[in-house]
N, C-alpha and C positions, 0 to 999 in steps of 0.2 A: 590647430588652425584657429585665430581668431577673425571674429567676424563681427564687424562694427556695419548694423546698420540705423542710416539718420531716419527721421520720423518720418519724414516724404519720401522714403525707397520700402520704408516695410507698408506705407500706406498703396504705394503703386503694387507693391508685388499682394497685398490683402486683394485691391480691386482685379488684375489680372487671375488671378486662383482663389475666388473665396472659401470661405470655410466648408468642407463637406462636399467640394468639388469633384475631391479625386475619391473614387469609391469605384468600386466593379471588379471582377477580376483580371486579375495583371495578364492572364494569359490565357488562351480558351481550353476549356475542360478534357478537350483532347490529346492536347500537348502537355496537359498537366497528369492526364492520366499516365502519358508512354515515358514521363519522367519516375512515375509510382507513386506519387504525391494527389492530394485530391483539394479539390477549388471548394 
């Protein structure tokens, strides 16, 4: 897939999600545990 973006759409999408936004875990440590996987 290509993905063409203009300087005013990656500038919208930098201000709606900035950098270091997304962090935490994906899922809470109970549900990660009954998978056998650990957070």
């Amino acid at each position: 897939m290509d993905l063409n973006l203009t300087a005013d759409r990656l500038s919208e999408i930098r201000q709606a999600v900035p950098a270091g936004s997304a962090r935490g875990d994906r899922s809470p440590s109970a549900f990660m545990a009954d998978l056998g996987v650990g957070n």
